[in-house]
C-alpha positions as CSV (number, residue, x, y, z in Angstrom):
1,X,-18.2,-8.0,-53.0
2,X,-15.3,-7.2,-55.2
3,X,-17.3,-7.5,-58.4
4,X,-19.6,-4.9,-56.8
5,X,-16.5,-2.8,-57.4
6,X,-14.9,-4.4,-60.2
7,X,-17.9,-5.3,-62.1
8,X,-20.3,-2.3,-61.6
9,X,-18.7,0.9,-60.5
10,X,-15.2,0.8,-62.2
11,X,-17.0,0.2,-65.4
12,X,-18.9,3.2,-64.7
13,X,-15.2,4.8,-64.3
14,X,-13.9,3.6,-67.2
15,X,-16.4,4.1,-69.9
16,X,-18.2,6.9,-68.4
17,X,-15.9,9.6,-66.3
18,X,-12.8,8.3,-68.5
19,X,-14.6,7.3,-71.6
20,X,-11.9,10.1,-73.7
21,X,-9.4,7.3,-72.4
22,X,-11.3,4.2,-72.4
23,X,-14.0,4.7,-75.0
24,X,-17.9,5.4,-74.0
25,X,-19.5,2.3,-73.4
26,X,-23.3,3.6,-72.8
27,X,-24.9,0.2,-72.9
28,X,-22.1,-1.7,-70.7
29,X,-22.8,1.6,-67.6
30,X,-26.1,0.7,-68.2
31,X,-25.8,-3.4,-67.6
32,X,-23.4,-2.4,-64.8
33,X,-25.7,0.1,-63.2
34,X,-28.3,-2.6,-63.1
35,X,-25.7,-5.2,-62.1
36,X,-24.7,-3.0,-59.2
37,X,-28.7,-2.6,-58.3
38,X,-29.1,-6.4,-58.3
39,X,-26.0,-6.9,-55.9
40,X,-27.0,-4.6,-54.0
41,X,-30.5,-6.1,-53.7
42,X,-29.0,-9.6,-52.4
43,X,-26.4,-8.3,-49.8
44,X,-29.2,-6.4,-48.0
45,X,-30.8,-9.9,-48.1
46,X,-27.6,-11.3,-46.6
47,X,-27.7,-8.5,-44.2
48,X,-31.2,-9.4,-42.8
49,X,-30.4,-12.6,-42.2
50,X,-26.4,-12.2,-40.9
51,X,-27.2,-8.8,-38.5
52,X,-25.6,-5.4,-38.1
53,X,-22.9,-6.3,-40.2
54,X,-22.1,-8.4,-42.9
55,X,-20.2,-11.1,-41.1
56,X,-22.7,-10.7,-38.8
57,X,-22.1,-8.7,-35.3
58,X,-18.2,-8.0,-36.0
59,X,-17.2,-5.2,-38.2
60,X,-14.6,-6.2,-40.6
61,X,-13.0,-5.6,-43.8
62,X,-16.1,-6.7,-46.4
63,X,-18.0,-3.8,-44.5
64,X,-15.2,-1.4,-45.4
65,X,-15.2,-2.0,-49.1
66,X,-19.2,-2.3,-49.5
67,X,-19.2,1.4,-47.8
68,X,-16.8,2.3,-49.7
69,X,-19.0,1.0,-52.8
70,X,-22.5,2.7,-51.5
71,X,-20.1,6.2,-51.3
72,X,-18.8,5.5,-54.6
73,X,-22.4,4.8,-55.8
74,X,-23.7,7.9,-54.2
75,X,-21.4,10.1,-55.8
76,X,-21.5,8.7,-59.3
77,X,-25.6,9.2,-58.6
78,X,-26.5,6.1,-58.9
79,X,-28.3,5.7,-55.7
80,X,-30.1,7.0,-54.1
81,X,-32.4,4.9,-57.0
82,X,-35.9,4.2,-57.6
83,X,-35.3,1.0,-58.6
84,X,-34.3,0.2,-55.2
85,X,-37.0,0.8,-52.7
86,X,-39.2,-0.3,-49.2
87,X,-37.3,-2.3,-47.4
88,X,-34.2,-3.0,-49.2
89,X,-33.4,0.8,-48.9
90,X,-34.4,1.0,-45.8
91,X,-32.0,-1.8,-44.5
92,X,-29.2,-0.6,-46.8
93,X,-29.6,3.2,-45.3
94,X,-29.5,2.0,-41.9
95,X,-26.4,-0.2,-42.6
96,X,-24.6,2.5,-44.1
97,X,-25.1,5.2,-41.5
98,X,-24.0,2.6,-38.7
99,X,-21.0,2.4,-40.7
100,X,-21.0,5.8,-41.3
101,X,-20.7,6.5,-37.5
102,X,-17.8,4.7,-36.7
103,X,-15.0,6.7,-35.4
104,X,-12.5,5.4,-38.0
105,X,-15.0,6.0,-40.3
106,X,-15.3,9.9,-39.2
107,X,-11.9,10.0,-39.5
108,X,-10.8,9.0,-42.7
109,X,-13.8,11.6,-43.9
110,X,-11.9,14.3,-42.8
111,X,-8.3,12.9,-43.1
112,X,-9.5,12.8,-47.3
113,X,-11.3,16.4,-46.6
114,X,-8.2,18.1,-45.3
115,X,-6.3,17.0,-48.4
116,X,-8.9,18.1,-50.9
């Protein structure tokens, strides 16, 4: 999961939105963007198989950081995506709106709205 983060989006960060600090890196955003795509593609695999949640029925910390990743992913416009489609998306929208309406969820929405 942390490469998700690590190896996709923080690439994106560092050789896209910072690329006056980091240096652009067009071609490595573009092998992460994919990379991302592909992770993406076998977690919703895990998540047919496991259930609501990644570990299965229980909410727990993995979930946290892989909504935190879709967010992240949404708002660097990288998905929603045509390369990922049917029932991937489908599974991977419906995951993140469950997570989406948790309470603690809601509330660290507007907890980081109120400061912006």
């Amino acid at each position: 999961m942390t490469e998700l983060d690590a190896q996709g989006l923080w690439l994106h960060r560092k050789h896209q939105a910072l690329k006056q600090v980091f240096g652009a890196a067009p071609e490595a955003v573009e092998h992460a963007r994919q990379h991302v795509y592909s992770t993406l593609k076998i977690l919703v695999a895990h998540l047919q198989e496991a259930g609501d949640y990644l570990l299965g029925a229980n909410f727990s910390a993995a979930d946290i950081l892989l909504v935190h990743c879709l967010d992240w992913a949404s708002a660097i416009k990288w998905l929603p995506t045509p390369e990922i489609t049917g029932e991937v998306e489908a599974v991977l929208t419906a995951y993140h709106m469950r997570c989406c309406q948790r309470p603690a969820y809601q509330r660290s929405v507007e907890q980081r709205n109120a400061k912006m």
